[in-house]
N, C-alpha and C positions, 0 to 999 in steps of 0.2 A: 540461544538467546534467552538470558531470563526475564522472569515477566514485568520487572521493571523496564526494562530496555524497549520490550513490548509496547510498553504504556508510554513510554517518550518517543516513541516511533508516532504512535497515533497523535499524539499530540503535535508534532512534527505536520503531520496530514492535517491537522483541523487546523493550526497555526496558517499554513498553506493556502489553506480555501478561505479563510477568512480576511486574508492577505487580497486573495483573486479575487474575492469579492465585493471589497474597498478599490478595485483598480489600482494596488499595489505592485502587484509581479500577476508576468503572464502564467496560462497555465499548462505544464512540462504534460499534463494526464488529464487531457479533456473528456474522455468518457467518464473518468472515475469522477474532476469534480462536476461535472454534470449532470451524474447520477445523488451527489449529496446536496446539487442544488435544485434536484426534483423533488428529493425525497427526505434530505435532511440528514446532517451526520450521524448525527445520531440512530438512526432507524438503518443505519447498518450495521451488520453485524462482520466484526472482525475477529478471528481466530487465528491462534499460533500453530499452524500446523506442523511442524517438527522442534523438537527441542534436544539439544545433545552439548553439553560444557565443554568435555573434552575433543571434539572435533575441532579442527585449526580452521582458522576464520577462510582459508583457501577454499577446503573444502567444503566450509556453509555457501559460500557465494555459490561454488557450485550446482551445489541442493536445489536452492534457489532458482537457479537459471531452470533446469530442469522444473520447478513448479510450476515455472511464469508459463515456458512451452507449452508446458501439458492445458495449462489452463485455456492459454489462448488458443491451441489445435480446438477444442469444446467450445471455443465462444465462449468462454463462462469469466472471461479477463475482463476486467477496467480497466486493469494496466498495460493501455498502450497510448503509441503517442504518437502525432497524426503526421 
């Protein structure tokens, strides 16, 4: 992913919660906006933890799936969905 994509991803996310917070669209990841509407989007902090161009987008999803687990086995995830 480059860091542009990055940055429309997050944007994606703030577009999102400020949608849910107009009573627009419900919310798919209530931890996660519950936690930016405790503490504010901003006052999170988001990182790209792996980057690789030539990898097939197959195998990024994969990556991926593997983060989410590792993170949610730790409790350390927002992203889940109730």
């Amino acid at each position: 992913m480059t860091n542009m994509k990055f940055q429309v991803r997050l944007m994606e996310h703030k577009t999102r919660f400020n949608r849910i917070q107009k009573g627009k669209e419900e919310s798919t990841l209530p931890h996660l906006h519950a936690s930016f509407e405790k503490f504010g989007f901003n006052n999170h902090k988001f990182d790209l933890l792996f980057e690789d161009e030539t990898i097939s987008r197959n195998a990024l999803k994969k990556i991926e799936t593997i983060f989410i687990k590792t993170y949610k086995e730790t409790n350390l995830s927002l992203n889940k969905r109730l």
